[in-house]
VOZATOR-353975 format. One line per 10 residues: their letters; for each residue x, y, z of N, C-alpha, C. Coordinates in nm, 3 decimals, always signed. Example, Ala and Ser with C-alpha at 12.3 -4.5 7.8 and 13.67 -1.06 7.14 Angstrom:
% residues 2
as> +1.319:-0.569:+0.780:+1.230:-0.450:+0.780:+1.320:-0.330:+0.780 | +1.285:-0.225:+0.708:+1.367:-0.106:+0.714:+1.290:+0.003:+0.787
END
This chain:
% residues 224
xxxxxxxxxx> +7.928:+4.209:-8.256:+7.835:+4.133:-8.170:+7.810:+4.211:-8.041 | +7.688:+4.242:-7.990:+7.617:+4.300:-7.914:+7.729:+4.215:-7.781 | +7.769:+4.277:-7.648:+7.861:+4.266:-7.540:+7.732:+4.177:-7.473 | +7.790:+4.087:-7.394:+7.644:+3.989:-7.304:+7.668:+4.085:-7.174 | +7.562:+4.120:-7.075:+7.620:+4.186:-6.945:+7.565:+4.075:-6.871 | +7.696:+3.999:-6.836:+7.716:+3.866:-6.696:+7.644:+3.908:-6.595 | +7.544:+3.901:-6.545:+7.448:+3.937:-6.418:+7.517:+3.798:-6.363 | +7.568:+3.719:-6.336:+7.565:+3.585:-6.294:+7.692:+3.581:-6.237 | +7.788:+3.660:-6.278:+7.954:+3.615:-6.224:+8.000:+3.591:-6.076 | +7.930:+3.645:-5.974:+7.889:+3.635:-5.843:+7.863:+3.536:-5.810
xxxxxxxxxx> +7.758:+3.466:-5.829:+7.735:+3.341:-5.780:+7.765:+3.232:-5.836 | +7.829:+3.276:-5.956:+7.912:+3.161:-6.016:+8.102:+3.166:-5.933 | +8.110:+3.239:-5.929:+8.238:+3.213:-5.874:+8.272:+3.203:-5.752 | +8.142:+3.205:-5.641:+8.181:+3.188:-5.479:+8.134:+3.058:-5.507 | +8.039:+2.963:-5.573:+8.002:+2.831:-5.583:+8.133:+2.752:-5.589 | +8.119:+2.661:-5.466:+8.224:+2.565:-5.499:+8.201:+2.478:-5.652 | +8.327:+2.398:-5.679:+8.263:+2.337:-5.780:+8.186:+2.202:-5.766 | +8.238:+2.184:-5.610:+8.145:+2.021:-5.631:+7.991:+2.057:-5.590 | +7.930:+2.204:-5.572:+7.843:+2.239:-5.520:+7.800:+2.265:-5.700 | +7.861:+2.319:-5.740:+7.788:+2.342:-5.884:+7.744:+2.196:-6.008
xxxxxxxxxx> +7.820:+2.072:-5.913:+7.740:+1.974:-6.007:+7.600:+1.959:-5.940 | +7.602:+1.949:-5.849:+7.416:+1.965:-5.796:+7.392:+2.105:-5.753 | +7.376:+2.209:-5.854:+7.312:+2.302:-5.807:+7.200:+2.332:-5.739 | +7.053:+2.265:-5.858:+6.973:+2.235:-5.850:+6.931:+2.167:-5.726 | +6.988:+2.091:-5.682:+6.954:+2.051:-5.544:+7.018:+2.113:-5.429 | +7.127:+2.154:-5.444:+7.189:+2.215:-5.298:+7.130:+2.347:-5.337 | +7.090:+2.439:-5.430:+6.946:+2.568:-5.401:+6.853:+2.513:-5.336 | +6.785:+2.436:-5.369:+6.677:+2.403:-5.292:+6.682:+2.358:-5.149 | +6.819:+2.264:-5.098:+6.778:+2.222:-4.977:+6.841:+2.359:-4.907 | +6.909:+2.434:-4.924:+6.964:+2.525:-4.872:+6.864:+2.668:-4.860
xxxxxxxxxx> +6.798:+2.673:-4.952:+6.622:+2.774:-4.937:+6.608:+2.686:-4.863 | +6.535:+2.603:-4.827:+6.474:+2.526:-4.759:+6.489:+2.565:-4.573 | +6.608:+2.526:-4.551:+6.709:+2.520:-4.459:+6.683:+2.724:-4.431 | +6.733:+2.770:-4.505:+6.729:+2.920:-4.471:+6.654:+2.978:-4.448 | +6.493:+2.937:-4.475:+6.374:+3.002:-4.513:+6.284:+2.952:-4.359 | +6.325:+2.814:-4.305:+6.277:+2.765:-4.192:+6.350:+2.850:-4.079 | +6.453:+2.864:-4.080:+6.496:+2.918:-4.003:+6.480:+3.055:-3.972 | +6.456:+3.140:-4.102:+6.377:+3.213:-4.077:+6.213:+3.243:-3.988 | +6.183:+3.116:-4.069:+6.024:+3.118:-3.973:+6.047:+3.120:-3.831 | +6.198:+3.022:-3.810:+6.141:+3.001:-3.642:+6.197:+3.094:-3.603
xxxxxxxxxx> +6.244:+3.221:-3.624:+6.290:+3.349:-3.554:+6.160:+3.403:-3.550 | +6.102:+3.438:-3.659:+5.988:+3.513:-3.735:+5.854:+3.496:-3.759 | +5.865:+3.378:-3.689:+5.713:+3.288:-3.731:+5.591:+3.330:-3.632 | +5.497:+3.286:-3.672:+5.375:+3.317:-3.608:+5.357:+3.271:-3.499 | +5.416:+3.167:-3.426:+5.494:+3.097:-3.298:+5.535:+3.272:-3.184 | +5.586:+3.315:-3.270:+5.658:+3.471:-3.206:+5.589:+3.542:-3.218 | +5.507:+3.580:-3.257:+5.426:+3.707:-3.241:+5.395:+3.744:-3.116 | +5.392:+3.876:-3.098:+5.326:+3.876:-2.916:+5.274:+4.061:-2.964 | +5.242:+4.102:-2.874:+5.151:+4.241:-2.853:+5.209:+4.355:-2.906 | +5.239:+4.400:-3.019:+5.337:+4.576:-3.003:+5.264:+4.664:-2.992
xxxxxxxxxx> +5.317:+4.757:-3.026:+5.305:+4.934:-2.985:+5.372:+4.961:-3.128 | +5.291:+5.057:-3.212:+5.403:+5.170:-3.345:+5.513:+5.200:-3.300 | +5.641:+5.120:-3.357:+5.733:+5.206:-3.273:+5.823:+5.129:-3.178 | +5.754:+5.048:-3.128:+5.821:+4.989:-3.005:+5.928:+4.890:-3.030 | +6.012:+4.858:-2.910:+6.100:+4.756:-2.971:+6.068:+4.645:-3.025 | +5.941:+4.655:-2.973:+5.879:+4.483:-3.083:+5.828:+4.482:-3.240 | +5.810:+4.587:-3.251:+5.746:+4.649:-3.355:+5.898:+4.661:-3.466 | +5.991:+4.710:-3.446:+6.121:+4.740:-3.508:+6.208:+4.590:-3.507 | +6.189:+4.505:-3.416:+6.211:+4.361:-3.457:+6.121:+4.309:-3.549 | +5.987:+4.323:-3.583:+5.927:+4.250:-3.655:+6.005:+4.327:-3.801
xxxxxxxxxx> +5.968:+4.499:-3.803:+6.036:+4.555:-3.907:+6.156:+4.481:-3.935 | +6.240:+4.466:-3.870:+6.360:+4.414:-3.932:+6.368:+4.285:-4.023 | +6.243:+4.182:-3.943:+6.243:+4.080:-4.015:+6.170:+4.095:-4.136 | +6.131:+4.166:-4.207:+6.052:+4.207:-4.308:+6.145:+4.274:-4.380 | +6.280:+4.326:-4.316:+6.402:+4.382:-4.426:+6.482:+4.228:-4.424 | +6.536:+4.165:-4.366:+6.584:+4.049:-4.377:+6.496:+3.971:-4.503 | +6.414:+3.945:-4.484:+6.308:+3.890:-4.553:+6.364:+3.910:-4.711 | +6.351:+4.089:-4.761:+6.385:+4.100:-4.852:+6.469:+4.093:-4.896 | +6.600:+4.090:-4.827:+6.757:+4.062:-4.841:+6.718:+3.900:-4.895 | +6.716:+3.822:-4.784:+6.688:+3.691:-4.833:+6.595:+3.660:-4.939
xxxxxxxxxx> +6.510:+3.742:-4.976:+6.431:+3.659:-5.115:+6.505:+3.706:-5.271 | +6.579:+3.813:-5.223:+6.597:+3.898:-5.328:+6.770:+3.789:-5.397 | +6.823:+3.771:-5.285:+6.943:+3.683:-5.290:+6.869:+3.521:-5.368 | +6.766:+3.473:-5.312:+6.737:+3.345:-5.297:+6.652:+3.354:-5.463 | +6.621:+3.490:-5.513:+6.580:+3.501:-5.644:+6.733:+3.529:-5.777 | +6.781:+3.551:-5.713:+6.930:+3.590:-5.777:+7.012:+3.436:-5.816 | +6.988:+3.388:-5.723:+7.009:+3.218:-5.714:+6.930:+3.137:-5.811 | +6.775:+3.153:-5.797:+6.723:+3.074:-5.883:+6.767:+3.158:-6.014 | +6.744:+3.243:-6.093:+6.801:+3.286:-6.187:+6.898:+3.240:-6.262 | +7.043:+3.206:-6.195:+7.171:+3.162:-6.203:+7.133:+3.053:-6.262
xxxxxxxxxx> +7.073:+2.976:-6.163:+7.030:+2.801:-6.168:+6.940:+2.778:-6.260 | +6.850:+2.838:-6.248:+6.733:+2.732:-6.337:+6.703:+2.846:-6.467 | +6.737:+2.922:-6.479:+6.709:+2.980:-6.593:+6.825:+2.968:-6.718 | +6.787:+2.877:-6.737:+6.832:+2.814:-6.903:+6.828:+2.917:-7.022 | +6.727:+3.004:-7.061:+6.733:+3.103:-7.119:+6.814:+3.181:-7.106 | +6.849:+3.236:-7.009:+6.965:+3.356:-6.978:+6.942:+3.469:-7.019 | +6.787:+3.499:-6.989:+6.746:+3.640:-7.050:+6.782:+3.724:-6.950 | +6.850:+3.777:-6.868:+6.877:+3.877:-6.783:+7.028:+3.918:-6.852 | +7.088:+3.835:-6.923:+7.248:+3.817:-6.971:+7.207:+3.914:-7.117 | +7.094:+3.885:-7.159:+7.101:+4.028:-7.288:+6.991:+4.140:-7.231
xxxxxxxxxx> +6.916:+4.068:-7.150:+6.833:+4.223:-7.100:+6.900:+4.375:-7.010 | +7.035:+4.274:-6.948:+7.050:+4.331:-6.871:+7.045:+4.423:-6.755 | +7.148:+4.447:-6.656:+7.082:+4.476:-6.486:+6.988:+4.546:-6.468 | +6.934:+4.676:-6.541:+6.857:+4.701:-6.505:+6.701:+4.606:-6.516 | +6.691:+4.541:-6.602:+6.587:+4.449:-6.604:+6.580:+4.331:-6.508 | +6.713:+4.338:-6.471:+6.723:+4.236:-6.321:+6.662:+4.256:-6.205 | +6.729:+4.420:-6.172:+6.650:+4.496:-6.046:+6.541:+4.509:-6.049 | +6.458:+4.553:-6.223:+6.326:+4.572:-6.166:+6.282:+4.469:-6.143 | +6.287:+4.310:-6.214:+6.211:+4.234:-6.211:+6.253:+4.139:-6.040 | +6.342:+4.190:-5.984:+6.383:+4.080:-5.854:+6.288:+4.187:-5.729
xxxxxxxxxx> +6.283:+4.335:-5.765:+6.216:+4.403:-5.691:+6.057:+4.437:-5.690 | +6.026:+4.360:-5.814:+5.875:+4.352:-5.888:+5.795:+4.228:-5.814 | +5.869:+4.169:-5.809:+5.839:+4.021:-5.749:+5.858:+3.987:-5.608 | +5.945:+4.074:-5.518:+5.931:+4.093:-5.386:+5.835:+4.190:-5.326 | +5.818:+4.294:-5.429:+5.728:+4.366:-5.391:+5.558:+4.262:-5.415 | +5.536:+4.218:-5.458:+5.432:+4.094:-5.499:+5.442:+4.042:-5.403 | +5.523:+4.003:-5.302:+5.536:+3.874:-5.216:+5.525:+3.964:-5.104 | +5.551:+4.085:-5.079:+5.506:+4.162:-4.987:+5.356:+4.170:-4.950 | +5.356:+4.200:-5.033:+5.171:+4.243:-5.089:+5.085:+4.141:-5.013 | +5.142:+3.955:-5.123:+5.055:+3.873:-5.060:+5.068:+3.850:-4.955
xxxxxxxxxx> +5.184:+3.850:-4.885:+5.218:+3.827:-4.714:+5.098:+3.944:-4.632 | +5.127:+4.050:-4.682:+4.973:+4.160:-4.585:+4.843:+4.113:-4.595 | +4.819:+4.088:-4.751:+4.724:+4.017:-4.753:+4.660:+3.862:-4.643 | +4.761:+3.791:-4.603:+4.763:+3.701:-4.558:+4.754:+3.731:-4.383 | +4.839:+3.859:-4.394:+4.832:+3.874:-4.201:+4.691:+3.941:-4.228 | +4.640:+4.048:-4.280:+4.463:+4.078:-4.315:+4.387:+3.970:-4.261 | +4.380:+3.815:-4.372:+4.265:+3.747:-4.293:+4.355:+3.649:-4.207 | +4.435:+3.672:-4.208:+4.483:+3.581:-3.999:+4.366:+3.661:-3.935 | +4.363:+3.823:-3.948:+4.295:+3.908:-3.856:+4.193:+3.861:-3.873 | +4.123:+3.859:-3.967:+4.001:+3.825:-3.981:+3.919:+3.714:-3.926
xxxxxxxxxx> +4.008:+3.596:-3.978:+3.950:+3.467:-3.940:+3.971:+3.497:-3.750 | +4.107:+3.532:-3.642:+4.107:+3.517:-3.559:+3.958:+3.597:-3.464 | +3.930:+3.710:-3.532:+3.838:+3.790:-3.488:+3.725:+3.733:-3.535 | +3.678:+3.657:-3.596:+3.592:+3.577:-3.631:+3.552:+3.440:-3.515 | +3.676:+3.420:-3.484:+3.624:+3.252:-3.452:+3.681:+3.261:-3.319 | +3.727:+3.409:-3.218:+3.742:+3.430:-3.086:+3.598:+3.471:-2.989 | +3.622:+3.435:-2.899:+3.451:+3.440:-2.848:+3.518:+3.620:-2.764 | +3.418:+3.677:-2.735:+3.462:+3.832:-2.719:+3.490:+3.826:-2.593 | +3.568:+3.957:-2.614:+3.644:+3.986:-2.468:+3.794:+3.893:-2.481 | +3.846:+3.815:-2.567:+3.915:+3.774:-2.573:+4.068:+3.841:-2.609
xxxxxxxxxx> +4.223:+3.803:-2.541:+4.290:+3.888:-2.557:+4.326:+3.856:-2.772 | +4.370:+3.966:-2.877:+4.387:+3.912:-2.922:+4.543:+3.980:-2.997 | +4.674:+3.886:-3.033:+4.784:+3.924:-3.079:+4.741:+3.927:-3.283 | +4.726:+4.055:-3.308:+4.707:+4.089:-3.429:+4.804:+4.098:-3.521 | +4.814:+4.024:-3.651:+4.926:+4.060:-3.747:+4.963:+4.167:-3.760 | +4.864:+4.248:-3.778:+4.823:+4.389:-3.849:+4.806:+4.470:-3.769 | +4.878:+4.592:-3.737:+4.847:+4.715:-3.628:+4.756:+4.801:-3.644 | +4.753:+4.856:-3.787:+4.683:+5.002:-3.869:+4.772:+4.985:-4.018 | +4.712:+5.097:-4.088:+4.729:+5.076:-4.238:+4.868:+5.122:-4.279 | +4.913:+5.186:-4.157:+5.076:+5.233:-4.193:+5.157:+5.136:-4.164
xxxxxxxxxx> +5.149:+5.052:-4.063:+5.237:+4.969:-4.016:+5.249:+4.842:-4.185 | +5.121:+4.841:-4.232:+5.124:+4.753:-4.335:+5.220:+4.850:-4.440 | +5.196:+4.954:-4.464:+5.303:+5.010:-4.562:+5.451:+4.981:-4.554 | +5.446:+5.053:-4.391:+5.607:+5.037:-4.366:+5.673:+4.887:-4.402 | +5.614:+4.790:-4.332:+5.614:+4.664:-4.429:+5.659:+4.572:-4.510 | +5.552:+4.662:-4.563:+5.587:+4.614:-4.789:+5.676:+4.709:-4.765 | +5.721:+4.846:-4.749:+5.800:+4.907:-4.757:+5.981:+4.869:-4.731 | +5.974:+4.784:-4.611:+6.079:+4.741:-4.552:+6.129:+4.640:-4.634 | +6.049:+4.534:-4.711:+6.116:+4.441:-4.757:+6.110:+4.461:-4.907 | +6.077:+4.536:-4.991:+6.042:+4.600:-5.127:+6.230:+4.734:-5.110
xxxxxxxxxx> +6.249:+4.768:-5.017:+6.379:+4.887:-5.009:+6.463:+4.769:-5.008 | +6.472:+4.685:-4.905:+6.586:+4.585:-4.901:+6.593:+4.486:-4.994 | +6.557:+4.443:-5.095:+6.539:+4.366:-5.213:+6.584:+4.466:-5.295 | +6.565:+4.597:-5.354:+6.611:+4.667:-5.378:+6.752:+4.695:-5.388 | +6.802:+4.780:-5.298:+6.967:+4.787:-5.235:+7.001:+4.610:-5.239 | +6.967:+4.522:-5.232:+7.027:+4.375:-5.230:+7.113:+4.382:-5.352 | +6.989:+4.384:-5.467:+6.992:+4.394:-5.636:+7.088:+4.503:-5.638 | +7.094:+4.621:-5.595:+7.218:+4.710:-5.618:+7.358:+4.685:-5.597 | +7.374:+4.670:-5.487:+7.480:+4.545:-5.455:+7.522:+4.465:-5.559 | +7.451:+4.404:-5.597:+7.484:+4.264:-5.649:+7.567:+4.347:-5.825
xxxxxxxxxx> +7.456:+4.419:-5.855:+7.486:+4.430:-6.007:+7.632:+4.556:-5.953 | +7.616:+4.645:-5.886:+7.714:+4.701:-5.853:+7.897:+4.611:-5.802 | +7.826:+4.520:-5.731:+7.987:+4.407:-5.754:+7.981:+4.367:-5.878 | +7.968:+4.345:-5.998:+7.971:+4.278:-6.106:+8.074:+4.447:-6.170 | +7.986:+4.533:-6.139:+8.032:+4.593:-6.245:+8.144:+4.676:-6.181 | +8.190:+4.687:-6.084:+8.350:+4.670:-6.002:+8.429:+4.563:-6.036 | +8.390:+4.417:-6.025:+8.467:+4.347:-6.054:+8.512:+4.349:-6.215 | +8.388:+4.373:-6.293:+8.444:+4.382:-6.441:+8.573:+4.480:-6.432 | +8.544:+4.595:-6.374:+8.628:+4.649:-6.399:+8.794:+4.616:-6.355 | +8.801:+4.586:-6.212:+8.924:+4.540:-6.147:+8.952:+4.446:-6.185
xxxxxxxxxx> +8.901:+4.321:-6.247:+8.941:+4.214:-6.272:+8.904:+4.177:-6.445 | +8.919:+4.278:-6.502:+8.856:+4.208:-6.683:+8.882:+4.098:-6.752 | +9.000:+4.053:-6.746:+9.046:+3.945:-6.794:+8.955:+3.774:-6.740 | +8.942:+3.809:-6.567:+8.866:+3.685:-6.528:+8.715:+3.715:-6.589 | +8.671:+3.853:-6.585:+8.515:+3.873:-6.641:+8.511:+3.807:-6.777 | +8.622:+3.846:-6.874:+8.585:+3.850:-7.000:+8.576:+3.717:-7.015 | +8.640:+3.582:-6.957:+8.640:+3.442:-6.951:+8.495:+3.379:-6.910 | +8.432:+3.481:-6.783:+8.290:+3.426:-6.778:+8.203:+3.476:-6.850 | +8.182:+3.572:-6.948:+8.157:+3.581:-7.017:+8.106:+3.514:-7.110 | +8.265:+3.466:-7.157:+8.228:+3.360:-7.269:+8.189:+3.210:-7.239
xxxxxxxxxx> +8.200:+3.191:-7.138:+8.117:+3.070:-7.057:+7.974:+3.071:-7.077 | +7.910:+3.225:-7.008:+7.752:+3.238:-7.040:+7.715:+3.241:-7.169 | +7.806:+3.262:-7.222:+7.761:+3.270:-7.425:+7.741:+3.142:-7.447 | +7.847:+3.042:-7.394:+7.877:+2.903:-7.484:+7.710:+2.839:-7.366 | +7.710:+2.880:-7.301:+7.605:+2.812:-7.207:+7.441:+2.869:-7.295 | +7.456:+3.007:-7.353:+7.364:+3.045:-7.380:+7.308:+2.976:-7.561 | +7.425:+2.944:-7.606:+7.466:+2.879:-7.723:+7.400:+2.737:-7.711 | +7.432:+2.696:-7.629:+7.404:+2.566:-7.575:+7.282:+2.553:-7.597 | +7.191:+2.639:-7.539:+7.094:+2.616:-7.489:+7.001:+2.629:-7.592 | +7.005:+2.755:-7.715:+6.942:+2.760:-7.828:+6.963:+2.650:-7.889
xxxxxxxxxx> +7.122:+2.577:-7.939:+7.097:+2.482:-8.015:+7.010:+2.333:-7.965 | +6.991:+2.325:-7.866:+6.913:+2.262:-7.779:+6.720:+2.286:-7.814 | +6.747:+2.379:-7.796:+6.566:+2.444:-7.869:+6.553:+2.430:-7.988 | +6.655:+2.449:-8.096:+6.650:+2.455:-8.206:+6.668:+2.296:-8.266 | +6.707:+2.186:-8.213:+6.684:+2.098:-8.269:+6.516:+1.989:-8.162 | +6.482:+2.095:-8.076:+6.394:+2.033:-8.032:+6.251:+2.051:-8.118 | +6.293:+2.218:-8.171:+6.172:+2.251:-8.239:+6.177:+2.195:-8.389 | +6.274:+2.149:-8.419:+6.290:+2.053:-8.562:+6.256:+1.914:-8.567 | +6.221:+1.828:-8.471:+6.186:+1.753:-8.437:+6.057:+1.759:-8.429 | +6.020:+1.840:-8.350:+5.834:+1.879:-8.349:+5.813:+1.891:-8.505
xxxxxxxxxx> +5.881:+1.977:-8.549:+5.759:+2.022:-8.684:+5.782:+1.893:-8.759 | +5.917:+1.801:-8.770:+5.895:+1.734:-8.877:+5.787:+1.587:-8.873 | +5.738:+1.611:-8.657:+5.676:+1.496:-8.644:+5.518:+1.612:-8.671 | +5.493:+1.755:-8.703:+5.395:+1.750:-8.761:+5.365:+1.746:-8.876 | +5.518:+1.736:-8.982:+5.446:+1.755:-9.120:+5.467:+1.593:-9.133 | +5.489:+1.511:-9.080:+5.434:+1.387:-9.108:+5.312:+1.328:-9.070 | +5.295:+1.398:-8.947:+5.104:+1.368:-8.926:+5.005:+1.418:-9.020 | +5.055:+1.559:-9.118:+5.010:+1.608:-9.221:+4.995:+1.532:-9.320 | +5.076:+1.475:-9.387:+5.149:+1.395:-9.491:+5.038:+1.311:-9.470 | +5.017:+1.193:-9.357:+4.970:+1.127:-9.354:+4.810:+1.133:-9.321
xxxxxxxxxx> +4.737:+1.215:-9.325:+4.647:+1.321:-9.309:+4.574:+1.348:-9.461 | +4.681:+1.399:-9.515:+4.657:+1.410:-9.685:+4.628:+1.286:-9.740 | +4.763:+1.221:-9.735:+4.749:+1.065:-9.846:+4.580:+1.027:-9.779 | +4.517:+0.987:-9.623:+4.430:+0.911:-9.614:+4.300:+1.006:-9.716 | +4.326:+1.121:-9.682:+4.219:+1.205:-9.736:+4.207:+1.183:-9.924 | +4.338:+1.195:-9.988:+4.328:+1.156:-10.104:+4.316:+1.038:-10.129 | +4.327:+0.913:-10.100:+4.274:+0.777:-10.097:+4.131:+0.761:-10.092 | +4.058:+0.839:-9.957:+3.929:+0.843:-9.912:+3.824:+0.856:-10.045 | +3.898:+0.980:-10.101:+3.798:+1.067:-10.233:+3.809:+0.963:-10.300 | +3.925:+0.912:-10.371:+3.988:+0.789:-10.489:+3.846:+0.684:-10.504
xxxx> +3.830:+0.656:-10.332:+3.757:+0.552:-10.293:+3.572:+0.602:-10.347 | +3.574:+0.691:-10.275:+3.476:+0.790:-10.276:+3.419:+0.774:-10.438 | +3.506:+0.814:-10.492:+3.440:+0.860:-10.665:+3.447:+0.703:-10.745 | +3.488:+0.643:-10.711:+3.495:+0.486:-10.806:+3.340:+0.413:-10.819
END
């Protein structure tokens, strides 16, 4: 039998356990909670004038590496949680990294996109001569950016799969136990599909069934 590679053992084992009967909800209010707080460091409330370069400019940078630390973690989380499939558990890490760094890099993207028409609309609907605090500096500052939070989502994901595969090693005996947890969970979950999809077909070959008989009755009727 093909080895499962546990992408998950991390956040399964710092989870308390009374935190793991409501996962599902203590992820969410806790994004929630983390993600606001982010804004109000980071938010558009704060913006004020930079310079390439300047110390204001390297605070915003930073929050755009934070950013990716935090989405890249807060995607590692939903994973754990809501993904019932457990396709990262046979795709394994490397299909983790690209896809947690595929998807921050996406969220980069639309965030520039989004400081773009702030610019737009503000330069639009300011009467001239007006002072104005711009998302957007020039086309590098947008690289650096996506750049800043696309590297740190990155190295996050390295981290992460890099403790897994330290701890497998220093600790095998506790790995090989979660392991077989994600199997019986992954087990779970097929036989779960598999009697859902047996259910479907047998409620379509009875709509069939009954489909036929009216149709062969119909003709019966038909030819008399």
């Amino acid at each position: 039998m093909q080895k499962i590679d546990n992408q998950f053992s991390l956040g399964s084992s710092l989870m308390p356990f009374f935190l793991r009967q409501y996962e599902k909800i203590t992820l969410v209010c806790v994004s929630v909670i983390v993600w606001y707080s982010f804004y109000e460091i980071w938010g558009l409330h704060h913006w004020t004038k930079v310079i390439l370069f300047d110390n204001g400019w390297w605070l915003d940078t930073l929050g755009h590496f934070i950013a990716g630390i935090l989405g890249a973690i807060n995607l590692l989380c939903m994973y754990q949680v809501f993904d019932s499939k457990r396709i990262f558990c046979f795709a394994g890490s490397g299909h983790l990294v690209t896809t947690i760094t595929g998807k921050m890099l996406f969220f980069a993207f639309v965030w520039e996109v989004g400081e773009m028409l702030y610019d737009m609309q503000i330069e639009a609907s300011a009467p001239n001569g007006t002072y104005l605090i711009r998302a957007q500096l020039n086309s590098l500052d947008t690289v650096l950016d996506i750049g800043a939070t696309w590297s740190a989502a990155f190295f996050t994901s390295l981290v992460y799969v890099g403790y897994n595969a330290l701890r497998e090693k220093v600790y095998p005996d506790e790995y090989k136990k979660e392991e077989l947890k994600e199997f019986f969970r992954m087990a779970s979950y097929i036989a779960e599909k598999t009697a859902a999809y047996r259910k479907e077909h047998r409620k379509v070959l009875r709509m069939w069934f009954r489909k036929a008989l009216k149709k062969h009755f119909a003709e019966k009727e038909k030819n008399r």
